[in-house]
PDB file of N, CA, C, O and CB in Angstrom:
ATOM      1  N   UNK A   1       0.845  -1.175   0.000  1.00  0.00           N
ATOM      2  CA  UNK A   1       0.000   0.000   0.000  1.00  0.00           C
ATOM      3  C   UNK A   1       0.892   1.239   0.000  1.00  0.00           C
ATOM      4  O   UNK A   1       1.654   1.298   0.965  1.00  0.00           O
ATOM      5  CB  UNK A   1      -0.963  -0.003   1.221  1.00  0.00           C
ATOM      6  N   UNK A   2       0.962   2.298  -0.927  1.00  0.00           N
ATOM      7  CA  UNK A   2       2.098   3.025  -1.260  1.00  0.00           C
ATOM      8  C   UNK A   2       1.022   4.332  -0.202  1.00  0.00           C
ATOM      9  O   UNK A   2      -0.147   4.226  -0.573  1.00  0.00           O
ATOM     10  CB  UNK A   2       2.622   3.223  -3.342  1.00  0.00           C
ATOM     11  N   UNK A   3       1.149   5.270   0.760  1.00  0.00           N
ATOM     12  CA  UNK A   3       0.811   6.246   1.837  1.00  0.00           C
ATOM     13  C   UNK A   3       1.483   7.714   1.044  1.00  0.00           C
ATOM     14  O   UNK A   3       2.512   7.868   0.387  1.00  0.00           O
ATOM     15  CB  UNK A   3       1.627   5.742   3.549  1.00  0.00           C
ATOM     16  N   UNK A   4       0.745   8.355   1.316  1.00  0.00           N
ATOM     17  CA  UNK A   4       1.631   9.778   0.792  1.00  0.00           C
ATOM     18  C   UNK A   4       1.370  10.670   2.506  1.00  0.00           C
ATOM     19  O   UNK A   4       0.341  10.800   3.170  1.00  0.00           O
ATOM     20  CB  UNK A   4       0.582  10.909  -1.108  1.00  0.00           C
ATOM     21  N   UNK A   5       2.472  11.037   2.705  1.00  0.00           N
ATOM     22  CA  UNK A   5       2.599  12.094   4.031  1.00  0.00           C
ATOM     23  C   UNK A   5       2.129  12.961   3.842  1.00  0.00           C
ATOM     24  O   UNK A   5       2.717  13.218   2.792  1.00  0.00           O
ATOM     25  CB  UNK A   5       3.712  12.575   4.532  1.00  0.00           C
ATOM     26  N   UNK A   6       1.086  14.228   4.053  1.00  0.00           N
ATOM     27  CA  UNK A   6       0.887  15.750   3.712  1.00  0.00           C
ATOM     28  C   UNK A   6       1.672  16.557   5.458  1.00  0.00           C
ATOM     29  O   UNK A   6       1.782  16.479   6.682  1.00  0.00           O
ATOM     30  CB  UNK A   6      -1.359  16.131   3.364  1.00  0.00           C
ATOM     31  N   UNK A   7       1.958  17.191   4.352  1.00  0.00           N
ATOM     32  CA  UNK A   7       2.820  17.821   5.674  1.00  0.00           C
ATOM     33  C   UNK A   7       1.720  18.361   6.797  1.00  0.00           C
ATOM     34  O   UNK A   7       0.536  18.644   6.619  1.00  0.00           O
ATOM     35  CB  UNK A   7       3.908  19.299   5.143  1.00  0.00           C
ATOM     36  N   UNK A   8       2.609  18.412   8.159  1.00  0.00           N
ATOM     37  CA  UNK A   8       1.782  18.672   9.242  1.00  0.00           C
ATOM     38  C   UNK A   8       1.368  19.612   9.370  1.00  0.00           C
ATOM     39  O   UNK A   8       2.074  20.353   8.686  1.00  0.00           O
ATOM     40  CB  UNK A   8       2.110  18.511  10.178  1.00  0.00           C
ATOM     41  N   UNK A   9       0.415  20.332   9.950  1.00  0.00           N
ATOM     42  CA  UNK A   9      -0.070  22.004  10.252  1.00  0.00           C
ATOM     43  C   UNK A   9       0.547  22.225  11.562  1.00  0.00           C
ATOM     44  O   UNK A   9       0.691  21.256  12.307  1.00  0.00           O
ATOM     45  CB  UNK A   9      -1.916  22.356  10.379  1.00  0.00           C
ATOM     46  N   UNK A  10       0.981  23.562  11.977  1.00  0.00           N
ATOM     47  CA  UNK A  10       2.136  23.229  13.522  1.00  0.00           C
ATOM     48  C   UNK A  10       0.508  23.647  14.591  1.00  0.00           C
ATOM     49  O   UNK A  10      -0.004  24.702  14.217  1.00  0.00           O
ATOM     50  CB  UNK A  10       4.255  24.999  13.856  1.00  0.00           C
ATOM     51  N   UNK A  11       0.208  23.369  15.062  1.00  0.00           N
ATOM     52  CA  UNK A  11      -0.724  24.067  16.304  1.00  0.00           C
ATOM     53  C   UNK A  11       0.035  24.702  17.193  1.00  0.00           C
ATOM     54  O   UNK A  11       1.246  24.502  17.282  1.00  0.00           O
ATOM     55  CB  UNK A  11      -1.566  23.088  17.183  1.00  0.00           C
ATOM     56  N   UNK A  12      -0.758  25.702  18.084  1.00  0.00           N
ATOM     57  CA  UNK A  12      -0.145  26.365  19.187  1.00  0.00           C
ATOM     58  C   UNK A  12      -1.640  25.983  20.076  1.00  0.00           C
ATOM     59  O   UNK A  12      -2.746  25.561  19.737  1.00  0.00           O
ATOM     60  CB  UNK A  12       0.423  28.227  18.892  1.00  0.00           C
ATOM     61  N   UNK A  13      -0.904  26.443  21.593  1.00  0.00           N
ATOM     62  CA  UNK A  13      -1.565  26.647  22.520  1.00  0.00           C
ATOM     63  C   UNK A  13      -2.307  27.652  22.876  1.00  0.00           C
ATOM     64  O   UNK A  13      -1.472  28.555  22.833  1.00  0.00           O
ATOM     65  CB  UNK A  13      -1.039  26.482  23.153  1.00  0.00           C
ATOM     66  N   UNK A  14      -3.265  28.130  23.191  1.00  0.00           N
ATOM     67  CA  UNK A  14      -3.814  29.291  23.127  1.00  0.00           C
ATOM     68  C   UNK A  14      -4.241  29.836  24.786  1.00  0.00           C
ATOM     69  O   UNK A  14      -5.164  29.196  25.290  1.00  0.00           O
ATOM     70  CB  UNK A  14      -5.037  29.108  22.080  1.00  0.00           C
ATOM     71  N   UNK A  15      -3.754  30.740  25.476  1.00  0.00           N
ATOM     72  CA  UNK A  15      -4.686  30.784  27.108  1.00  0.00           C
ATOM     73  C   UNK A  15      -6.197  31.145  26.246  1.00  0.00           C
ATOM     74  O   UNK A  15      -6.177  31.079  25.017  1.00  0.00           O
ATOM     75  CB  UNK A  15      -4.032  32.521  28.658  1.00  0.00           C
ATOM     76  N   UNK A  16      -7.238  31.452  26.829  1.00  0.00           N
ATOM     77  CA  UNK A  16      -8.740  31.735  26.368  1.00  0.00           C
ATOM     78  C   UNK A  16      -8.472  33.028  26.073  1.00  0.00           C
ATOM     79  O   UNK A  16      -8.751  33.308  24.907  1.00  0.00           O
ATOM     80  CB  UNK A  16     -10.036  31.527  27.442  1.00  0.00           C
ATOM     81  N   UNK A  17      -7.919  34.132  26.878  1.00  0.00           N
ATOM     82  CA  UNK A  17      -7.865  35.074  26.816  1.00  0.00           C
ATOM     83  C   UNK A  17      -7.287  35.896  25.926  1.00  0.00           C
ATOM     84  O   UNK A  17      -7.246  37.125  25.875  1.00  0.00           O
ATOM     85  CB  UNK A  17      -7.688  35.158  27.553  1.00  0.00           C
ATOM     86  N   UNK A  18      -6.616  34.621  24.868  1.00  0.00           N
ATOM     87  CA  UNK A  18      -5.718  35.152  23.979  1.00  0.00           C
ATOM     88  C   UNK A  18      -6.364  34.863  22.236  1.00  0.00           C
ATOM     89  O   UNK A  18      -5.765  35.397  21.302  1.00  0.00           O
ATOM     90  CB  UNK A  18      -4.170  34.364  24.368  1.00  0.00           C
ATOM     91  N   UNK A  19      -7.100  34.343  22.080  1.00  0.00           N
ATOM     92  CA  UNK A  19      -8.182  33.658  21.271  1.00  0.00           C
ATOM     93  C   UNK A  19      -8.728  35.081  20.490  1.00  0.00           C
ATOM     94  O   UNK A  19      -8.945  36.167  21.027  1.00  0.00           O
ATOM     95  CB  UNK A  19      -9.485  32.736  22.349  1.00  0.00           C
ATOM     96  N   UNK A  20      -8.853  34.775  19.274  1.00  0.00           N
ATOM     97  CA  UNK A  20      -9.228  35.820  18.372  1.00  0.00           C
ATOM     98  C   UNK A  20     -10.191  35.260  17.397  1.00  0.00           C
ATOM     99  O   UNK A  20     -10.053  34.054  17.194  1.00  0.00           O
ATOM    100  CB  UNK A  20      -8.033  36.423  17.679  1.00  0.00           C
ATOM    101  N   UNK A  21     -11.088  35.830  16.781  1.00  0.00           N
ATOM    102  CA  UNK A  21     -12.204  35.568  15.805  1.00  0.00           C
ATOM    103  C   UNK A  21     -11.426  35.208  14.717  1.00  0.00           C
ATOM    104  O   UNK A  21     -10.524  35.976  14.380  1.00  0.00           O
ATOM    105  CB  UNK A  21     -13.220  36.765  15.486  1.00  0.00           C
ATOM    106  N   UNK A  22     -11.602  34.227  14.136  1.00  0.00           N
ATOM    107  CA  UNK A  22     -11.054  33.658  12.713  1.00  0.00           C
ATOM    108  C   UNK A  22      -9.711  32.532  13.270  1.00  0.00           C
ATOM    109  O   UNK A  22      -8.966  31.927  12.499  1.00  0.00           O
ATOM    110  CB  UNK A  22     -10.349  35.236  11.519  1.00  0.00           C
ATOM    111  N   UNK A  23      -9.670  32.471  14.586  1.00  0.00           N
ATOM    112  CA  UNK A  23      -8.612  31.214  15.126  1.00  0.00           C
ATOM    113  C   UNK A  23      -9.608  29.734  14.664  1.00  0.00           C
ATOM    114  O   UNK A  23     -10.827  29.695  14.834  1.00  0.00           O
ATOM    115  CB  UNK A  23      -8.279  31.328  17.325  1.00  0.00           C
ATOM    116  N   UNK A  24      -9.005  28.889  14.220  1.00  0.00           N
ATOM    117  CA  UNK A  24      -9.484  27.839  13.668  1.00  0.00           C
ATOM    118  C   UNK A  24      -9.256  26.744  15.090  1.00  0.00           C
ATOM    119  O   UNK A  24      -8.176  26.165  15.203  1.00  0.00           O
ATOM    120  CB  UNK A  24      -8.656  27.512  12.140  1.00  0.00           C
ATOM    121  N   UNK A  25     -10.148  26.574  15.928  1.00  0.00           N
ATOM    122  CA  UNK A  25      -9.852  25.250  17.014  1.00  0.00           C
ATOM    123  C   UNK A  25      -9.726  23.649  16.316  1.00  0.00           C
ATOM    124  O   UNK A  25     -10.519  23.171  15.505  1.00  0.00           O
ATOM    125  CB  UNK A  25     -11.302  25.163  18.187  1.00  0.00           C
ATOM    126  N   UNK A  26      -8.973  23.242  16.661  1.00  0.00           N
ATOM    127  CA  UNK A  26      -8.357  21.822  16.304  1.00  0.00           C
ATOM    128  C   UNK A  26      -9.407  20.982  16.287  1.00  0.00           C
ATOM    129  O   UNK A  26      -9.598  20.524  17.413  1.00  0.00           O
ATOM    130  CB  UNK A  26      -7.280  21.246  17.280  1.00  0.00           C
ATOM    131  N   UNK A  27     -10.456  20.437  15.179  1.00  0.00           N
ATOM    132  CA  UNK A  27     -11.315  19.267  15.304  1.00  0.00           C
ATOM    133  C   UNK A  27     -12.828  20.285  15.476  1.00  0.00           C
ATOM    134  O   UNK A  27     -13.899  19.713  15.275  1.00  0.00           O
ATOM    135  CB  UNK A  27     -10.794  18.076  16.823  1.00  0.00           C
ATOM    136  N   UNK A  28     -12.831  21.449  15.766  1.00  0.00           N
ATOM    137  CA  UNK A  28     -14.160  22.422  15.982  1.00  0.00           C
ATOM    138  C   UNK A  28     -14.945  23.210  14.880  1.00  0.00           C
ATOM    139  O   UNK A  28     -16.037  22.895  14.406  1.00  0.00           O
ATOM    140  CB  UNK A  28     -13.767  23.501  16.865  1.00  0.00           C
ATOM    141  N   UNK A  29     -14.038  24.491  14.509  1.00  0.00           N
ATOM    142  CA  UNK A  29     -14.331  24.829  13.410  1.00  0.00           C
ATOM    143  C   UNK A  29     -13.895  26.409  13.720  1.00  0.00           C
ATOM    144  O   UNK A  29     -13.547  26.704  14.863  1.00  0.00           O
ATOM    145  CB  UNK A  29     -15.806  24.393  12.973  1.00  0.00           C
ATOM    146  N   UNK A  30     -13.925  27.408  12.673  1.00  0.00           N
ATOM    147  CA  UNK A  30     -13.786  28.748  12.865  1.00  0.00           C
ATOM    148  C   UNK A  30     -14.309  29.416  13.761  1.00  0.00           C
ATOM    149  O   UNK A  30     -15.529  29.535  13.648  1.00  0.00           O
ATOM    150  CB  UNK A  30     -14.049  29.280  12.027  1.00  0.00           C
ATOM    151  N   UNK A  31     -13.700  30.049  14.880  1.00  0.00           N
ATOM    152  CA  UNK A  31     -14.271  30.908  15.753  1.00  0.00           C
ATOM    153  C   UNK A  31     -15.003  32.202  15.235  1.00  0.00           C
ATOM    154  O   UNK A  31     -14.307  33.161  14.904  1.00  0.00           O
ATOM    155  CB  UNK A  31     -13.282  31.240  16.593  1.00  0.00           C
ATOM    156  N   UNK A  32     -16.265  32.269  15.156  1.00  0.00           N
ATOM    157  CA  UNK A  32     -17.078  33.134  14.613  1.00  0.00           C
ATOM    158  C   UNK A  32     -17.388  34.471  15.299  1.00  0.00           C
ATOM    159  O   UNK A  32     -17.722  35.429  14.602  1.00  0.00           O
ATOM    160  CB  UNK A  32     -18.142  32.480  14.411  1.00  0.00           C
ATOM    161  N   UNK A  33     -17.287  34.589  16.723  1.00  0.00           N
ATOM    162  CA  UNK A  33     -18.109  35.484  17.921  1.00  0.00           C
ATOM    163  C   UNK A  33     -17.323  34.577  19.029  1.00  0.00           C
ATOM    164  O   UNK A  33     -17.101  33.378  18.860  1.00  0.00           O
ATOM    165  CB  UNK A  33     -20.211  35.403  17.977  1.00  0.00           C
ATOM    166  N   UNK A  34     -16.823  35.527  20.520  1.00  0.00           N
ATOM    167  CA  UNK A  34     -16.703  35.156  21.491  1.00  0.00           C
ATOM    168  C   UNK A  34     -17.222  36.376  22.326  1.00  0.00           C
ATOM    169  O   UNK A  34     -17.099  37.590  22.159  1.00  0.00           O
ATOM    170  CB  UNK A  34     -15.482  34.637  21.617  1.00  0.00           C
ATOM    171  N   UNK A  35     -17.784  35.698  23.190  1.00  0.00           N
ATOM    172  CA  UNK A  35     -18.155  36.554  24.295  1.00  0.00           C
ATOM    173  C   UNK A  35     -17.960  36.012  25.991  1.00  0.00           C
ATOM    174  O   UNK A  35     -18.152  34.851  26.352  1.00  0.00           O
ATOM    175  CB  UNK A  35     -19.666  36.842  23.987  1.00  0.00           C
ATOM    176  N   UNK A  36     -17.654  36.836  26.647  1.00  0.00           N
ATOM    177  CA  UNK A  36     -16.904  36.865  28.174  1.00  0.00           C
ATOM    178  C   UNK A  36     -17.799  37.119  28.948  1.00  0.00           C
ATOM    179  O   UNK A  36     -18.543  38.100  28.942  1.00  0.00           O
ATOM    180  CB  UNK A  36     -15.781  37.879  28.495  1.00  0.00           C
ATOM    181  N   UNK A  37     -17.769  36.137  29.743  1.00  0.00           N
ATOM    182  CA  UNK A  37     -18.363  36.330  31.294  1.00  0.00           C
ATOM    183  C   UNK A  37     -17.565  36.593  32.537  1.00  0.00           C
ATOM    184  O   UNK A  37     -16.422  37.045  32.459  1.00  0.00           O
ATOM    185  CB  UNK A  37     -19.034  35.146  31.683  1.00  0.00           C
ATOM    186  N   UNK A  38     -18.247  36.271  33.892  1.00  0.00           N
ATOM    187  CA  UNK A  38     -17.331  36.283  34.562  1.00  0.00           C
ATOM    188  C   UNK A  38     -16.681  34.951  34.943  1.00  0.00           C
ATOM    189  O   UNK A  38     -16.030  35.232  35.950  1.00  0.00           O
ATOM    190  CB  UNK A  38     -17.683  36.960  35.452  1.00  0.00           C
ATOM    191  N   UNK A  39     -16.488  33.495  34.646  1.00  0.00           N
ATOM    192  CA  UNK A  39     -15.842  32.694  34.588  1.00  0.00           C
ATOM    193  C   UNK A  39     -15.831  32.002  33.584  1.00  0.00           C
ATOM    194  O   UNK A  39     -15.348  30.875  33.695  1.00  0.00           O
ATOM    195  CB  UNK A  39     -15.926  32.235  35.354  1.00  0.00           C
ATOM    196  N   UNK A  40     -16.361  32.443  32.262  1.00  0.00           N
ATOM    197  CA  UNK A  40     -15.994  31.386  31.055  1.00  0.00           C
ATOM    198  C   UNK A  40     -15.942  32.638  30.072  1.00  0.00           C
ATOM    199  O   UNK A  40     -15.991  33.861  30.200  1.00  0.00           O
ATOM    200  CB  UNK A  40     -17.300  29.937  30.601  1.00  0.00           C
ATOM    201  N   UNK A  41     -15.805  31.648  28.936  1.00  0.00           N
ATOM    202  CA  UNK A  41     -16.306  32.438  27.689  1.00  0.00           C
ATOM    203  C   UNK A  41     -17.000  31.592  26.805  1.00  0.00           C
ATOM    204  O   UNK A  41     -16.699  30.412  26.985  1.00  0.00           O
ATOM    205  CB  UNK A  41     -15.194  33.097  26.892  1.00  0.00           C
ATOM    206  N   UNK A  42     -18.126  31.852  25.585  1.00  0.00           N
ATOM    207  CA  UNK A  42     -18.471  31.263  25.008  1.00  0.00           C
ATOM    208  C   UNK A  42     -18.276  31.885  23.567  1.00  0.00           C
ATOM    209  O   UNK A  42     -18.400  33.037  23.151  1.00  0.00           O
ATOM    210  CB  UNK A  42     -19.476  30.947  25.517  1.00  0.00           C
ATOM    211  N   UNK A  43     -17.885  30.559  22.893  1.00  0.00           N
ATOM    212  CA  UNK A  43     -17.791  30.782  21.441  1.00  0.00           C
ATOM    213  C   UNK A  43     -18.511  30.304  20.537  1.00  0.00           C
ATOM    214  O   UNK A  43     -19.006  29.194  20.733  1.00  0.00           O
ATOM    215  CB  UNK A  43     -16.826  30.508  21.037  1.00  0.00           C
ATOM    216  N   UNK A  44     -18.811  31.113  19.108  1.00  0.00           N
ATOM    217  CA  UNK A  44     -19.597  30.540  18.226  1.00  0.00           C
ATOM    218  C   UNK A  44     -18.871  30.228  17.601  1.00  0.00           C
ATOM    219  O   UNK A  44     -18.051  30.976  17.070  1.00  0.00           O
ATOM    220  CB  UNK A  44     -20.484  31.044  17.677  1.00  0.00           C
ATOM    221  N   UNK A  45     -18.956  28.642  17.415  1.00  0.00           N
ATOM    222  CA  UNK A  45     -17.837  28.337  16.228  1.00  0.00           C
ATOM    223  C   UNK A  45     -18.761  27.701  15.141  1.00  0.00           C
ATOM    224  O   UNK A  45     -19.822  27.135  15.408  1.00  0.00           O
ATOM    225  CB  UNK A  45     -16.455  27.159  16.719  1.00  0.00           C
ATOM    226  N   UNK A  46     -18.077  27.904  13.482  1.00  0.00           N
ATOM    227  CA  UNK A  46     -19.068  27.724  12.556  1.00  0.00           C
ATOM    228  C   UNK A  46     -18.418  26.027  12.448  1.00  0.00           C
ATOM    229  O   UNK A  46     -17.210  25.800  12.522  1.00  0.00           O
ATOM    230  CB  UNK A  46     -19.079  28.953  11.040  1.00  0.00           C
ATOM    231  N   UNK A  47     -19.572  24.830  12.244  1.00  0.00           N
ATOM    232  CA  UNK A  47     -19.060  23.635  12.136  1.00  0.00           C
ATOM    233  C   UNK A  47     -20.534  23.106  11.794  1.00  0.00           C
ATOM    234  O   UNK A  47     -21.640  23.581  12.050  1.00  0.00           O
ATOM    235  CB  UNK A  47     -18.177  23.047  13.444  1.00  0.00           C
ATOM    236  N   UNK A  48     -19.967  21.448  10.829  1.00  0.00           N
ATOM    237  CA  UNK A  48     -21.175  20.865  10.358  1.00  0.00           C
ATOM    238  C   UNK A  48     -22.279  21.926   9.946  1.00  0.00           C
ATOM    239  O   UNK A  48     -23.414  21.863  10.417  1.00  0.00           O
ATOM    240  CB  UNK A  48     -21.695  19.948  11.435  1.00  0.00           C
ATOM    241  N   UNK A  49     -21.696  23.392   8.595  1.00  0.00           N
ATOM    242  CA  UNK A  49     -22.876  23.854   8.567  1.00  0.00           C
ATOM    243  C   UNK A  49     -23.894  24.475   9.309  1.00  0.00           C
ATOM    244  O   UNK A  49     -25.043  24.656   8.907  1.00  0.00           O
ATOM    245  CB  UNK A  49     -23.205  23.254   8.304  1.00  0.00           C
ATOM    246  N   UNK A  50     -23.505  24.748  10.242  1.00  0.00           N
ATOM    247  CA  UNK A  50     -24.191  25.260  11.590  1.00  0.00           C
ATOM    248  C   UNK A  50     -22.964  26.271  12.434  1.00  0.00           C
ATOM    249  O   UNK A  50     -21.737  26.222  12.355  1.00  0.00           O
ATOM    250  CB  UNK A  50     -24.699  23.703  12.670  1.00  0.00           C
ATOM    251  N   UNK A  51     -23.836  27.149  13.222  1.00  0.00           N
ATOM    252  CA  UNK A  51     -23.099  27.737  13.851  1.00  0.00           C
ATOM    253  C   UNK A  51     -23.378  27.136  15.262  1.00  0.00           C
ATOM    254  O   UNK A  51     -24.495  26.648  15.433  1.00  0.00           O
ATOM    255  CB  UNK A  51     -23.234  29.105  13.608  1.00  0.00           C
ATOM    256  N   UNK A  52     -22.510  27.117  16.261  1.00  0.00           N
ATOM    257  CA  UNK A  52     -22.565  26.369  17.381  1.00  0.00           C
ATOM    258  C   UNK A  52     -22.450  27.107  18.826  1.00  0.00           C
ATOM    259  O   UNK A  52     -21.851  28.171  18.666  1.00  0.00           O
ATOM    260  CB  UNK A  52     -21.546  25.424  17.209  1.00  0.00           C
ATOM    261  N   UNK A  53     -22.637  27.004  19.512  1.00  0.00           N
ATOM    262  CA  UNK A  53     -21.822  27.957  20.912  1.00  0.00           C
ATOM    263  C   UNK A  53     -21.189  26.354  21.644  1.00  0.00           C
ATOM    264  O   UNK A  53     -21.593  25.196  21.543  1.00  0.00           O
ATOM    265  CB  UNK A  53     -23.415  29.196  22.424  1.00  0.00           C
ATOM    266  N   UNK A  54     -20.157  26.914  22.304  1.00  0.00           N
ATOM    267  CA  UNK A  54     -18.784  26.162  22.885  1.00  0.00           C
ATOM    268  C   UNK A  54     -18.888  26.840  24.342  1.00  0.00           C
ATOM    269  O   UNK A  54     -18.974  28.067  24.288  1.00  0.00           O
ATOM    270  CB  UNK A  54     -17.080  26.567  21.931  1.00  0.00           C
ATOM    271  N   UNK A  55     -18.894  26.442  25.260  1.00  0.00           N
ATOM    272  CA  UNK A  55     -18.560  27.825  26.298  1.00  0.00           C
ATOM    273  C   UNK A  55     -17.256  26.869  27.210  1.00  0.00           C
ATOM    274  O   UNK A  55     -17.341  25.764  27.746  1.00  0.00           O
ATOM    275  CB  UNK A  55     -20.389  28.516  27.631  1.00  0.00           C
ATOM    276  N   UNK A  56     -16.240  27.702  27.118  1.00  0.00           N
ATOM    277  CA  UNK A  56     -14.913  27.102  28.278  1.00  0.00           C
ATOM    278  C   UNK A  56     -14.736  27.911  29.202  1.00  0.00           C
ATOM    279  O   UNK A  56     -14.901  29.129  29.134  1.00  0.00           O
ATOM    280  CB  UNK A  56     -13.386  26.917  27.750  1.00  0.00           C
ATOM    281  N   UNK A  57     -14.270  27.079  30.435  1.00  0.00           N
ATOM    282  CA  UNK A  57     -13.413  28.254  31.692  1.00  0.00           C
ATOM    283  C   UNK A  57     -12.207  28.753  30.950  1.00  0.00           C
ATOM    284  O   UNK A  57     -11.320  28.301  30.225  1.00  0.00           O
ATOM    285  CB  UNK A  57     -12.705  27.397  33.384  1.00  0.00           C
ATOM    286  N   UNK A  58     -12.518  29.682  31.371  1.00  0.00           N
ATOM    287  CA  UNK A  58     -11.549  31.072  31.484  1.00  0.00           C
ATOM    288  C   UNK A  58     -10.370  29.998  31.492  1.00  0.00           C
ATOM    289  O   UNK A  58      -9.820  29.863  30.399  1.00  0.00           O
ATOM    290  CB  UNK A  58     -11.714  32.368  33.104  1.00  0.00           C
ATOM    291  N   UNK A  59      -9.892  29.218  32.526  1.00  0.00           N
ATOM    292  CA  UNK A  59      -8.691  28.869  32.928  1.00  0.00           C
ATOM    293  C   UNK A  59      -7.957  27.982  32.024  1.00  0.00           C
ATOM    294  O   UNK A  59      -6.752  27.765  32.150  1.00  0.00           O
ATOM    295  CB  UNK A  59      -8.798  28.347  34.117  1.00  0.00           C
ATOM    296  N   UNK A  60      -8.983  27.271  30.753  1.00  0.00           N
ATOM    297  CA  UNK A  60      -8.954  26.723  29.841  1.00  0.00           C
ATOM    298  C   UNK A  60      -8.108  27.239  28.326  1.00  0.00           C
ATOM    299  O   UNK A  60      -8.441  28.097  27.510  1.00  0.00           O
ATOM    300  CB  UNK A  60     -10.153  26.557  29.864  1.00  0.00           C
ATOM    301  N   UNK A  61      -6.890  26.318  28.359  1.00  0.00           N
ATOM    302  CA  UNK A  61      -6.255  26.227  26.934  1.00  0.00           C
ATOM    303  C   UNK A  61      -6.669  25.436  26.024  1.00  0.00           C
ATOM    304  O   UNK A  61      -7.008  24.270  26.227  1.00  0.00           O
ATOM    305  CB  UNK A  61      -5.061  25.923  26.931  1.00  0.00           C
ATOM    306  N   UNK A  62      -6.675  25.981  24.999  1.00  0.00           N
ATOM    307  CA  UNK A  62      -7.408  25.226  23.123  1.00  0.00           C
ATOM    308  C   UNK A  62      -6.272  25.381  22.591  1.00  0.00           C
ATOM    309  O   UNK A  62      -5.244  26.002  22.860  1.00  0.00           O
ATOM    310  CB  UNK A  62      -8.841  26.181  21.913  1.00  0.00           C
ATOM    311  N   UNK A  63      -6.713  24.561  21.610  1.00  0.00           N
ATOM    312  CA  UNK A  63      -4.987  24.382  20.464  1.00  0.00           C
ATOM    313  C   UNK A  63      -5.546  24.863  19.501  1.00  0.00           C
ATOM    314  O   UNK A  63      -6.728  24.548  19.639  1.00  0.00           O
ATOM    315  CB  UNK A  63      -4.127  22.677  19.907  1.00  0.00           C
ATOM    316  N   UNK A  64      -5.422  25.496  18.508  1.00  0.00           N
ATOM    317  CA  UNK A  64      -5.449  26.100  17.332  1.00  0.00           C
ATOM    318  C   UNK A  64      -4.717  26.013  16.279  1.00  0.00           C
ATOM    319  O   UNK A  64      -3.504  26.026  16.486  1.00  0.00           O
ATOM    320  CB  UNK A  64      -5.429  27.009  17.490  1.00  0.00           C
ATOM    321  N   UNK A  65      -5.120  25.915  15.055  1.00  0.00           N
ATOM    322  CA  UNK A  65      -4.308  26.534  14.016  1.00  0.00           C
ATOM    323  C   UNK A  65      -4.152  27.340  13.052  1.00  0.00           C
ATOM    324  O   UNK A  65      -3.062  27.424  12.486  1.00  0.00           O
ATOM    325  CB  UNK A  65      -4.072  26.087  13.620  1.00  0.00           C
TER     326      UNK A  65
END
């Protein structure tokens, strides 16, 4: 069975607080809208055609790419 490699995409770590609209989350989809509370945040991320809300603690790192 002859495999072809595609090269890797590098991810980073992200704190929440550092997260920007158009960051792509690993396996989620485009961050569309975030909005802050006082212990999380919730995001709309666009996926499966749908837009979604996500909500993480604050204290919470996502990987991105």
């Amino acid at each position: 069975m002859n495999t072809i490699l595609e090269q890797h995409t590098m991810f980073k770590a992200l704190e929440m607080a550092d997260l920007s609209v158009g960051d792509r989350l690993i396996n989620l989809g485009e961050i569309l809208e975030i909005e802050e509370s006082d212990y999380n945040y919730s995001l709309v991320i666009a996926r499966m055609g749908q837009r979604q809300v996500w909500t993480f603690n604050k204290e919470s790192a996502l990987f991105v790419e």
